[in-house]
N, C-alpha and C positions, 0 to 999 in steps of 0.2 A: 504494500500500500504506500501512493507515493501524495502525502499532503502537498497540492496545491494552494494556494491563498487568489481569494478572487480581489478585484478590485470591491467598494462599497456600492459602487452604481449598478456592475453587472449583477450582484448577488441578488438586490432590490428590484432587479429588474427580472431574475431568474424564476424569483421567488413570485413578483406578480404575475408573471405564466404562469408558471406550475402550481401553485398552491391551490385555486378551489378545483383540480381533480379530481382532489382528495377528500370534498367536501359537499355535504349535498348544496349547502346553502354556497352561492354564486356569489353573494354578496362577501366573504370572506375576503377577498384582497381588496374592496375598494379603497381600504385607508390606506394602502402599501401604494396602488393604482393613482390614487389621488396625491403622491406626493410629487407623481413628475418628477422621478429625478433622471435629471442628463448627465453625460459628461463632457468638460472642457478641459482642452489641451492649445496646444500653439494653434493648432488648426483651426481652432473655431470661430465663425465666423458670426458674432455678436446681432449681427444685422438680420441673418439671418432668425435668428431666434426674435428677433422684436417683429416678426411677419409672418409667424407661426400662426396668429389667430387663437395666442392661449392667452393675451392677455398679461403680459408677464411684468408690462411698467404700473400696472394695477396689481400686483402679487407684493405680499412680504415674501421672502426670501430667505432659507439658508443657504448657508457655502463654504463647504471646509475640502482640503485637499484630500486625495484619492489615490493613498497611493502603499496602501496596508500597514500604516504605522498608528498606532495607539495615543490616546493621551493630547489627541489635537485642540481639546479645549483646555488644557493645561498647558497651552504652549501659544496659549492667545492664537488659535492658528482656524477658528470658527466665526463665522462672522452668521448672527442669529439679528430674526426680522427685520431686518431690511429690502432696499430697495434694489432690482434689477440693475439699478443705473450704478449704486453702491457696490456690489459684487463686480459689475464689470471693472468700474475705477480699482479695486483691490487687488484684481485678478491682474490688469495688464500692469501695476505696481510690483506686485510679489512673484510673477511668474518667471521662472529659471533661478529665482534667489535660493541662495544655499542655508540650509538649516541643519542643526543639528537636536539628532532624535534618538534620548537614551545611548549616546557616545557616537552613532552615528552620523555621518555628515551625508548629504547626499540635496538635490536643487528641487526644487517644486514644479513640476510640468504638469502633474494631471489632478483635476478639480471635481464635484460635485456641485450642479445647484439642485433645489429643490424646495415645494411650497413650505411655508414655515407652518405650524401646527400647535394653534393654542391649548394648554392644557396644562392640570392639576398635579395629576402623579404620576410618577413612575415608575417600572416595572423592569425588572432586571431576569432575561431568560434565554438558556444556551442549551445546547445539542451537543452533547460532546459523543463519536465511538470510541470504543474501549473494545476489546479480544472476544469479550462476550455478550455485547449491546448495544448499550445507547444510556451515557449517564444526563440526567434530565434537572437541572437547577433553575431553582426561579425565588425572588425575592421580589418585595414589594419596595423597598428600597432600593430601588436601582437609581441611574445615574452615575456624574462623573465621582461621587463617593462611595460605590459600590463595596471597592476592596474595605476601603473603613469601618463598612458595614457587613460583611463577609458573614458574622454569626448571624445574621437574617437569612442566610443564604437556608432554604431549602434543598436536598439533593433526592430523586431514585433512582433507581436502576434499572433500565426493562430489556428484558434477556432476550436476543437472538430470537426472531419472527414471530415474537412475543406483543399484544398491545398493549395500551398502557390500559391499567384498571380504575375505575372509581375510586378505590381507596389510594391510590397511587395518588389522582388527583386532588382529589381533597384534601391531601399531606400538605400536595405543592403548593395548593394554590388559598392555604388557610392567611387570612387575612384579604382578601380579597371582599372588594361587598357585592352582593346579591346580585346589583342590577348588574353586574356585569361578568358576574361568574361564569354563566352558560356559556357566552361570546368567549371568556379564556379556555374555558374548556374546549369546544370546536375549534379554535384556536389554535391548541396545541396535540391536540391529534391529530387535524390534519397537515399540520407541519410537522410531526414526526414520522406520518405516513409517506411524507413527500423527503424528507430526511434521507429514512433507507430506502426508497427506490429509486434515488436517483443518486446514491454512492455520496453522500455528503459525510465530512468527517468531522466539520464543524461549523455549527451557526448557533450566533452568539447577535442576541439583541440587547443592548444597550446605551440609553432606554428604549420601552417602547410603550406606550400611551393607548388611552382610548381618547377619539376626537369628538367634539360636540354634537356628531350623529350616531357616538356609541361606537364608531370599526375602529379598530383595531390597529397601530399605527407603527411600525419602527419606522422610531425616528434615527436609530444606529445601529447598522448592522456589519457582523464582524463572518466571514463567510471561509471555508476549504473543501476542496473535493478531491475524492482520490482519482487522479486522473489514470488509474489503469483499467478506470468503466471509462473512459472515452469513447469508445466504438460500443459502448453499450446504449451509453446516455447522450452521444452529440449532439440527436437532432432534438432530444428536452433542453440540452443545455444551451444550443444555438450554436451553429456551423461557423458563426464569425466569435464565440469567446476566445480568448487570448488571457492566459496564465503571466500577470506580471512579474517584472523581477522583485528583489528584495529590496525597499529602501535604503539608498546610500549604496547602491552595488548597479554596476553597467553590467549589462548580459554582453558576452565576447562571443565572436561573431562564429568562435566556434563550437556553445555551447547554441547559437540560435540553429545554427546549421544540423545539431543532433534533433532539436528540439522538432525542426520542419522534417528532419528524418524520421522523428519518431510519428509525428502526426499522418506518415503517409502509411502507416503498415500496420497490422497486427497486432505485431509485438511489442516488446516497452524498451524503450530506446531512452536513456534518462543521464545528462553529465551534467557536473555542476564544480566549475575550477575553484580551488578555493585555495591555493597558494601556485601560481605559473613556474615558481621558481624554489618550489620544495624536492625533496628527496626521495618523497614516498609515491610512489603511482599506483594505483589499484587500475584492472580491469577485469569487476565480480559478476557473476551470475546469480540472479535472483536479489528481490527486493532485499528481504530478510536479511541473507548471508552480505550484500551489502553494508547493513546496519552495524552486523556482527566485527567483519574485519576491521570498519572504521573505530569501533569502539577499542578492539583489542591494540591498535597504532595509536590511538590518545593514550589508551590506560598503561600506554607501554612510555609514556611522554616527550612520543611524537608528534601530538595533534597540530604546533604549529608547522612541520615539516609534509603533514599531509595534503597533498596538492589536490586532490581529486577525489569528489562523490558521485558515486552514481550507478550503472544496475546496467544489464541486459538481458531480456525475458523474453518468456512468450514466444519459444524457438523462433527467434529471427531465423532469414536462408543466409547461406553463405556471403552474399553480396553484401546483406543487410547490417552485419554482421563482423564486412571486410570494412566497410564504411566506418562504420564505428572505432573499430577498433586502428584504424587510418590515424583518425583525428586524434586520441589519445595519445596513442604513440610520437605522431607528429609535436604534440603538445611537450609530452615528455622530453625528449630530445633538444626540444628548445629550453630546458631550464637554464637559467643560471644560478644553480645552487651552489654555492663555494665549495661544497665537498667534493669530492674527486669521484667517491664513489655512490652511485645511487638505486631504487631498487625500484622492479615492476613487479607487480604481483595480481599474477591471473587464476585467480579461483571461485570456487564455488562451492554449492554443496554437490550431493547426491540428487541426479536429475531422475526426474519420473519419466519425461517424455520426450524432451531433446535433444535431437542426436549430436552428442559432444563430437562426433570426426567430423560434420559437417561446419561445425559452429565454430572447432579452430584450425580448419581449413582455411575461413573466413582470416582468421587471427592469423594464423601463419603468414597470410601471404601478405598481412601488414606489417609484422616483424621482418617478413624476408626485405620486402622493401625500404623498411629503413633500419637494417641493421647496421648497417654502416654509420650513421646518426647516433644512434644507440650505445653502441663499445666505444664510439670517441668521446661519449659523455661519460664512458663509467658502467653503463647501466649491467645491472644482474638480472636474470626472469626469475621467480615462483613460479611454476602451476602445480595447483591442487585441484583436483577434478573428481569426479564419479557419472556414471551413470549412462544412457547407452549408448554402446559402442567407444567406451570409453578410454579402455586400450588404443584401440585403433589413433583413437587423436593424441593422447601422449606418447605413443611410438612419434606422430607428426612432430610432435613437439622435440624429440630426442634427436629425431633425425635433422631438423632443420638446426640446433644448435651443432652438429655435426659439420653439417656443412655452410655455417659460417662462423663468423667469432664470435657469435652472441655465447654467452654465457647463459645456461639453462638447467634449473636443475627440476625434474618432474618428480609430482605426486601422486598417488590416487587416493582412495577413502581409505588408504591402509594408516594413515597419520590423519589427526583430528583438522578440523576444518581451519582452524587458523593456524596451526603450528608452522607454518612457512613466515608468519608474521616476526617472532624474536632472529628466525635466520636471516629477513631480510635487514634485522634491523642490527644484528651484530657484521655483516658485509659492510652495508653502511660507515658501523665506526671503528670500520679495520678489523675486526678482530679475526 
């Protein structure tokens, strides 16, 4: 499972599709429906939107940036009832300025506006999965004092294809008054119903209100999905979303290029550089066993030398596969890491259905091609491997450091799934 973060606009906007599917009453997203929210970037063309026919120099307004970071109204960075003309003066003021958020630095390019929404109280309520569910929190204390308030915090748990029950509800939703209990209730079933079928791993309202005709309103929404239901869920989730990068972090042009590789196939294609010029390379098979190697290279206290996160699944074909593994390599190669010696490490676990001769077919013929690249940096291989035909690909693997200089040392499932981890890391420091 690989958590995506959506931007605040498309989540609100996800969400006013899909949610009354799930609901008999229609009426359920009119408050979400009616907040019009857009987004704005350099490209928007202000004029346009005053000729929409919505009325918007008649609208109070909010408008705060859109760009997955938290705490925007602690950082004066929300601008609440105002006017279209105010928002636009703000926007072309603050846009490309560099801010810093929670130690990161990174510039302001993408916005939300949306109608402002007068109201009383607020309501604090998130969607978290977990291995066996779906943990379900709500507090009537919500708002930007939420954390302060945290022992308000209600939590339950509803187990795997499981629904939520009346007493479930009634836990969550005590303190609540009357006239508006029914509307939380439908509420929040059919947002959990819409939760897990359309692979969401977390949505997080805060706050979220009821408005003067009673629906039901997030005014903040914090949104993830696992995008390895992408080919399950694209046409719910819309053919044009786009997974932004991280605040304070530029996406490199060759983590977009796995990104658009991954979007075109099956399988999960997934790189995320996180030092260019570290020591440590991974190229792992499977979400999971990803998670695992990266941990055992921190806890081994190499995390800041670790260069690269990321996965390959879902038996990509060989090309698919040769591409990937291209790019990495390529990456690797190009470090400048002052060490002389550095390590690659291609593993996984025990595959069910995979054919491993085809998959480092793919890989070999990316090593074959830049091995030269490779040994003038230094570099050593791992592979740990299992499962079918799995011989066959680390004979490949034997044979090709055979017949060039690369340095290769093969494993199968006969050594544990990380133990290649302290070997690459005493090569590393000479030992």
């Amino acid at each position: 499972m690989v958590h995506r973060k959506l931007r605040e606009c498309d989540a609100k906007q996800l969400v006013g599709r899909q949610l009354s599917k799930y609901c008999v009453d229609n009426d359920i997203t009119d408050g979400i429906r009616g907040l019009f929210t857009f987004p704005v970037d350099d490209s928007t063309n202000f004029r346009h939107f005053r000729h929409t026919g919505l009325n918007l120099d008649n609208e109070r307004l909010v408008l705060k940036p859109d760009m997955c970071f938290g705490k925007r109204g602690k950082h004066n960075l929300v601008l609440i009832n105002e006017t279209f003309e105010a928002c636009e003066k703000w926007i072309n003021s603050n846009i490309n300025t560099e801010v810093e958020i929670s130690g990161l630095k990174g510039k302001l390019t993408n916005f939300l506006i949306e109608r402002f929404v007068p109201h009383e109280k607020e309501y604090y309520l998130s969607l978290m999965a977990d291995a066996d569910g779906t943990v379900i929190r709500f507090s009537t204390a919500g708002g930007i004092e939420v954390e302060e308030n945290w022992d308000k915090v209600q939590q339950v748990h509803v187990k795997l294809d499981e629904e939520i029950d009346n007493t479930q509800l009634k836990f969550l939703l005590e303190g609540v008054p009357k006239v508006e209990y029914d509307k939380a209730v439908k509420f929040i079933v059919a947002l959990y119903k819409m939760f897990c079928n359309l692979d969401f791993v977390l949505l997080e309202m805060n706050p979220w209100c009821f408005d003067n005709k009673g629906n039901v309103v997030p005014l903040d929404m914090r949104a993830e999905l696992d995008d390895c239901a992408y080919f399950k869920n694209r046409k719910e989730w819309g053919e044009e979303l786009k997974f932004p990068p991280s605040f304070g972090r530029i996406e490199m042009p060759e983590e977009k290029y796995i990104s658009e590789l991954d979007a075109k196939t099956g399988a999960s294609l997934k790189l995320t550089v996180l030092n260019p010029d570290g020591c440590m390379w991974t190229m792992i098979a499977g979400g999971g066993a990803s998670v695992v190697f990266a941990d055992a290279i921190v806890d081994a206290g190499y995390g800041n030398e670790l260069s690269n996160y990321g996965e390959y699944s879902g038996a990509p074909n060989e090309e698919e596969i040769y591409q990937y593994a291209k790019v990495v390599v390529r990456l690797a190669s190009a470090s400048r890491s002052p060490r002389k010696r550095k390590a690659l490490i291609i593993g996984g676990g025990i595959a069910n259905f995979t054919d491993i001769r085809a998959t480092f077919k793919g890989i070999a013929h990316a090593l074959l091609e830049y091995s030269d690249c490779l040994h003038r940096a230094g570099f050593k291989i791992w592979v740990r491997r299992g499962g079918p035909n799995y011989k066959e690909g680390l004979k490949m693997m034997k044979k090709l450091s055979e017949e060039t200089e690369l340095e290769i040392d093969v494993y199968g499932p006969e050594i544990g799934l990380t133990d290649v981890v302290p070997m690459a890391i005493a090569y590393v420091e000479g030992k």
